[in-house]
C-alpha beads as a LAMMPS data file, in Angstrom:
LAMMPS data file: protein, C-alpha beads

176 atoms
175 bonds

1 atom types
1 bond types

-500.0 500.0 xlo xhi
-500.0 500.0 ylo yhi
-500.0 500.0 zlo zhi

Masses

1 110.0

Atoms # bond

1 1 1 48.529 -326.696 -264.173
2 1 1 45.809 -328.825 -265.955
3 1 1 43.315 -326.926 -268.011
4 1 1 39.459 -327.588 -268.194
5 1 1 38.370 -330.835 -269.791
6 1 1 41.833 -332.384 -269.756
7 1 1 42.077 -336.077 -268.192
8 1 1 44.328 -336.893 -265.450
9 1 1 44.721 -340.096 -263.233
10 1 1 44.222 -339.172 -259.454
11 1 1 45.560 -341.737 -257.451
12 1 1 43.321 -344.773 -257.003
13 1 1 40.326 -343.068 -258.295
14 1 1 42.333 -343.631 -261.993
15 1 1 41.122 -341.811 -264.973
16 1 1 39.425 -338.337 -263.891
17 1 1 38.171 -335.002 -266.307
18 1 1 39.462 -331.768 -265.014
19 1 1 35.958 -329.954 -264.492
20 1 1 37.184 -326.978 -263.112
21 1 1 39.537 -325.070 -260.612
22 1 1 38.268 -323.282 -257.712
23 1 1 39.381 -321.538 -253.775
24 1 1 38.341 -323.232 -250.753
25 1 1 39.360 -322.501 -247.025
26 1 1 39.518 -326.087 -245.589
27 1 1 39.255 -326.734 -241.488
28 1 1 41.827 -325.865 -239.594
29 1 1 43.452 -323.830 -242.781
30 1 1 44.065 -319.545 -242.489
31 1 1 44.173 -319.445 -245.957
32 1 1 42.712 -320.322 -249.270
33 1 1 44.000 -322.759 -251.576
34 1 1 43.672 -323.393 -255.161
35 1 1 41.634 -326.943 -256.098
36 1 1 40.842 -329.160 -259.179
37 1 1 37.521 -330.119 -259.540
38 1 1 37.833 -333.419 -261.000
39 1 1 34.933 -335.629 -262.191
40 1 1 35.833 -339.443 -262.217
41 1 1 35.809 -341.414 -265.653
42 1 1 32.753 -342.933 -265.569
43 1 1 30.478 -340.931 -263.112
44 1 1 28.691 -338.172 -264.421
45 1 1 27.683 -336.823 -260.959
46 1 1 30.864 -337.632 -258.564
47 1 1 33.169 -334.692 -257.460
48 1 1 36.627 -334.911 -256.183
49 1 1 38.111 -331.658 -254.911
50 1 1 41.965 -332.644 -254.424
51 1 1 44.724 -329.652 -254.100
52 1 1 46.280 -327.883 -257.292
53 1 1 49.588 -328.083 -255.398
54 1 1 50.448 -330.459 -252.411
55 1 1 48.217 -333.254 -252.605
56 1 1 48.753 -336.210 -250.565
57 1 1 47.522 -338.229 -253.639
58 1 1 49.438 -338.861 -256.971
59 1 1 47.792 -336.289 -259.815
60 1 1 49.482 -336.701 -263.145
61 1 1 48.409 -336.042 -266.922
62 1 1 47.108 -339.343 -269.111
63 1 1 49.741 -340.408 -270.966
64 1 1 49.583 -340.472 -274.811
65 1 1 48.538 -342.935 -277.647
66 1 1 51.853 -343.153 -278.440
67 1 1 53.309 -343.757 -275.559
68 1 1 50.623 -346.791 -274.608
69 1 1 51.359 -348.329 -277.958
70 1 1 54.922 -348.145 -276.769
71 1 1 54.518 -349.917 -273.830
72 1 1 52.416 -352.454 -275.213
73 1 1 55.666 -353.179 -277.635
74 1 1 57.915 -353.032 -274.965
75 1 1 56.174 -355.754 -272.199
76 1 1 58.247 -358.612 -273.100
77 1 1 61.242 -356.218 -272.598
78 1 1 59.871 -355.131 -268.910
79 1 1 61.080 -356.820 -265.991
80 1 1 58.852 -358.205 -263.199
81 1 1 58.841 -356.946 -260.042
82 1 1 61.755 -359.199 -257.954
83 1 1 59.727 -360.023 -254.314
84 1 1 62.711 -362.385 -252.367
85 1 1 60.697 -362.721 -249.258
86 1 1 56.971 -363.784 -249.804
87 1 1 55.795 -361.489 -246.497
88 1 1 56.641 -358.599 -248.655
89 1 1 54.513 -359.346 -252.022
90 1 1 51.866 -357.653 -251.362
91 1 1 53.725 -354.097 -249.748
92 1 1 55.840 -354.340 -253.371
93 1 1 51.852 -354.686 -255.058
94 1 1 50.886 -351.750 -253.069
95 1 1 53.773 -349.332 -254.094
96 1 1 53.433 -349.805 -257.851
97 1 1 49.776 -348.786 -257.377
98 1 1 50.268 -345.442 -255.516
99 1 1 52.800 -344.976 -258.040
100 1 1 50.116 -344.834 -261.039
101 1 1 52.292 -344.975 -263.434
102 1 1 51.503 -347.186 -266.427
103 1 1 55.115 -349.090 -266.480
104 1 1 54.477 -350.257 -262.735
105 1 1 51.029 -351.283 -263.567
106 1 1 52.289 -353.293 -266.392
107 1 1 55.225 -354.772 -264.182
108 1 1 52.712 -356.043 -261.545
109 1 1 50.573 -357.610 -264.162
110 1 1 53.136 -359.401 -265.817
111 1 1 54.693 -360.399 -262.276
112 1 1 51.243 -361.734 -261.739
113 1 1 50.496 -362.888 -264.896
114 1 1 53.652 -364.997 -264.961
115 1 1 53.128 -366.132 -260.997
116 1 1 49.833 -366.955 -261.858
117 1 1 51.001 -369.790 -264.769
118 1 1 53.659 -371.159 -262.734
119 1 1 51.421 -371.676 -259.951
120 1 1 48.550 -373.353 -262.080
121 1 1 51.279 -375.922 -264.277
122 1 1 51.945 -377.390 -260.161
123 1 1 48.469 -377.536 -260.007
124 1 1 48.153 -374.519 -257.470
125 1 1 45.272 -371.665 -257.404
126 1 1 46.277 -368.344 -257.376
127 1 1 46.532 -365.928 -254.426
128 1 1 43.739 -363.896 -253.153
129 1 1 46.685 -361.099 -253.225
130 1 1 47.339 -361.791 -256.386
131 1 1 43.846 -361.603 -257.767
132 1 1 43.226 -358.810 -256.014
133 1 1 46.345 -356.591 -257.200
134 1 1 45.913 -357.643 -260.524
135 1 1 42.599 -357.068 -260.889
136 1 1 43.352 -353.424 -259.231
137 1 1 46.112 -352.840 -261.992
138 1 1 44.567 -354.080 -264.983
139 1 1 41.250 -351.839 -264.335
140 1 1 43.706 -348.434 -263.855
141 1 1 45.844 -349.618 -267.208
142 1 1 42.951 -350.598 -268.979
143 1 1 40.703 -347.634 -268.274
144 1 1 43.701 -345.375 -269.295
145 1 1 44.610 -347.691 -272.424
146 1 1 41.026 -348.114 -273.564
147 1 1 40.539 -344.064 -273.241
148 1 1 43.825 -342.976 -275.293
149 1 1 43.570 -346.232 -277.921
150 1 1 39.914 -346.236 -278.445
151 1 1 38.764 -349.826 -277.478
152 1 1 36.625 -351.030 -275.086
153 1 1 38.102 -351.776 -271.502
154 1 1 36.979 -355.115 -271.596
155 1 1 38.586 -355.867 -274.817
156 1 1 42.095 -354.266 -273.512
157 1 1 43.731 -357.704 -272.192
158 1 1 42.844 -359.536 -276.045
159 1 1 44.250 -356.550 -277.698
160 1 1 47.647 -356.560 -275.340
161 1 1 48.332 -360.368 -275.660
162 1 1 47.591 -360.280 -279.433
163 1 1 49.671 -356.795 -280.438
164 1 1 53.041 -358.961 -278.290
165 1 1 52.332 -361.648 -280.236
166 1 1 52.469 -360.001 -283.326
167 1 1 55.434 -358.119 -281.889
168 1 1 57.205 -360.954 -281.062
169 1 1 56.230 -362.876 -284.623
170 1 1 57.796 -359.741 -286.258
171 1 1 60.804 -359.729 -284.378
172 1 1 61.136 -363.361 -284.760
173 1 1 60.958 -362.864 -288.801
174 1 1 63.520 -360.133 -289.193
175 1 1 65.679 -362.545 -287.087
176 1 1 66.101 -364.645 -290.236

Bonds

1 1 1 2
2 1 2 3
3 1 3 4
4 1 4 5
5 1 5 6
6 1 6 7
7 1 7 8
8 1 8 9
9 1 9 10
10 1 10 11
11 1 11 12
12 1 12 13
13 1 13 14
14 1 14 15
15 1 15 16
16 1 16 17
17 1 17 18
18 1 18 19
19 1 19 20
20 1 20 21
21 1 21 22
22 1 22 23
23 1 23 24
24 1 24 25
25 1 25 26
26 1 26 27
27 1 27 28
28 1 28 29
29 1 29 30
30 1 30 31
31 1 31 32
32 1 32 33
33 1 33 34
34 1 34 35
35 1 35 36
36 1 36 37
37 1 37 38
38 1 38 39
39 1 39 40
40 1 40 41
41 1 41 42
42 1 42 43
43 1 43 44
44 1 44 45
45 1 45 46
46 1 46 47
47 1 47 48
48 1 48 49
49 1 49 50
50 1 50 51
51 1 51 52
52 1 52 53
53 1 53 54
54 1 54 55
55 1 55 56
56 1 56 57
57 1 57 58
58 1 58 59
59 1 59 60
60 1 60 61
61 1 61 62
62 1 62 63
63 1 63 64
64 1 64 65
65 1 65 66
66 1 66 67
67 1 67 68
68 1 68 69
69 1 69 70
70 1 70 71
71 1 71 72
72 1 72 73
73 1 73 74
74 1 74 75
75 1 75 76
76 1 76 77
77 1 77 78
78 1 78 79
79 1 79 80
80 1 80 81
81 1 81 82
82 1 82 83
83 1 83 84
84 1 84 85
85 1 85 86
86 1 86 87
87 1 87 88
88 1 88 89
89 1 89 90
90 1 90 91
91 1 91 92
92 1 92 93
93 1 93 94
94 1 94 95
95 1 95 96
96 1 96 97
97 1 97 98
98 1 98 99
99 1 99 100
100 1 100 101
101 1 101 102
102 1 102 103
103 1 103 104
104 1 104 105
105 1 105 106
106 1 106 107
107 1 107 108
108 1 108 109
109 1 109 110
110 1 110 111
111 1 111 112
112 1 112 113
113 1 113 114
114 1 114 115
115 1 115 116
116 1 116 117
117 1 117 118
118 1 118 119
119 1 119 120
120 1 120 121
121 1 121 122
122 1 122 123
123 1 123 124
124 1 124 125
125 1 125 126
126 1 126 127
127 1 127 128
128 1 128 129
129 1 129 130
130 1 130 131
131 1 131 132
132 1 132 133
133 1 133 134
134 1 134 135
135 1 135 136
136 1 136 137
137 1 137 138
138 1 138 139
139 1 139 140
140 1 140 141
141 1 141 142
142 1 142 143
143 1 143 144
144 1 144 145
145 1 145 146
146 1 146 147
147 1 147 148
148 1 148 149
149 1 149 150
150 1 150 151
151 1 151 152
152 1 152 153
153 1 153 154
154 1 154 155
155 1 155 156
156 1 156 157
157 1 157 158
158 1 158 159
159 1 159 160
160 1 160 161
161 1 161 162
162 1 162 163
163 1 163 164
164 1 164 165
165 1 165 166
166 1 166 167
167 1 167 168
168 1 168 169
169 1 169 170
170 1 170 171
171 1 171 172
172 1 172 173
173 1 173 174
174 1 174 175
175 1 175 176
């Protein structure tokens, strides 16, 4: 059970604190039910009431510094989402997001990211799909990120490309 004034990401809300934990009797319920009271990240007036147990949506602790750091070093390592039939993109997009996990995220982007160059170098504009989904999982992976590594959101996508860089530079010198 998450305690007052943790942070958890609820679904596609993303990044919400844990205000507090109450009963309610919904419609059509006999019985009372224990509920967070979440607040989301950047509203200081929004309520979400969402079940302690049993929730349709996905309700998991933030992950830690560490562990984004650790991802961040291991994105050349993670493999892109494999979509054989174009008609399907965007259902294999959807399923990383309900997911929320951070790995998925990062597996769309790249899939995107990489999608996105090939189309551009045959002189091709990206998706609407694409810009959509990507847009949708950068702003849950960067609101999480920026939270847990202390840098603005908007600065998230510099700090990424330039930590694999110097990833991949250091890697690249211990090779010799």
């Amino acid at each position: 059970m998450f305690e007052t004034g943790e942070y958890v990401v609820y679904g596609r809300t993303g990044i919400c604190q844990v205000t507090g934990v109450t009963t309610m009797k919904m419609d059509g319920s006999s019985s009372e039910r224990l509920y967070y009271i979440l607040r989301p990240g950047g509203e200081t007036e929004g309520k979400i009431f969402t079940p302690v147990e049993g929730g349709k949506q996905v309700l998991r602790g933030i992950i830690t510094k560490e562990e984004a750091e650790k991802l961040i070093d291991e994105i050349p390592s993670i493999e892109t989402l494999s979509i054989e039939n174009e008609k399907f993109r965007e259902d294999s997009y959807k399923k990383c997001i309900r997911t929320c996990e951070c790995r998925d995220l990062l597996r769309i982007i790249k899939t995107i990211y990489i999608r996105k160059q090939a189309r551009l170098s045959h002189g091709k504009k990206t998706t609407a799909t694409d810009e959509r989904y990507l847009k949708l999982a950068e702003d849950h992976l960067y609101s999480e990120f920026s939270m847990l590594l202390d840098i603005p959101k908007e600065h998230m996508a510099g700090y990424i490309e330039q930590r694999v860089h110097q990833h991949r530079e250091e890697e690249q010198a211990c090779a010799v």
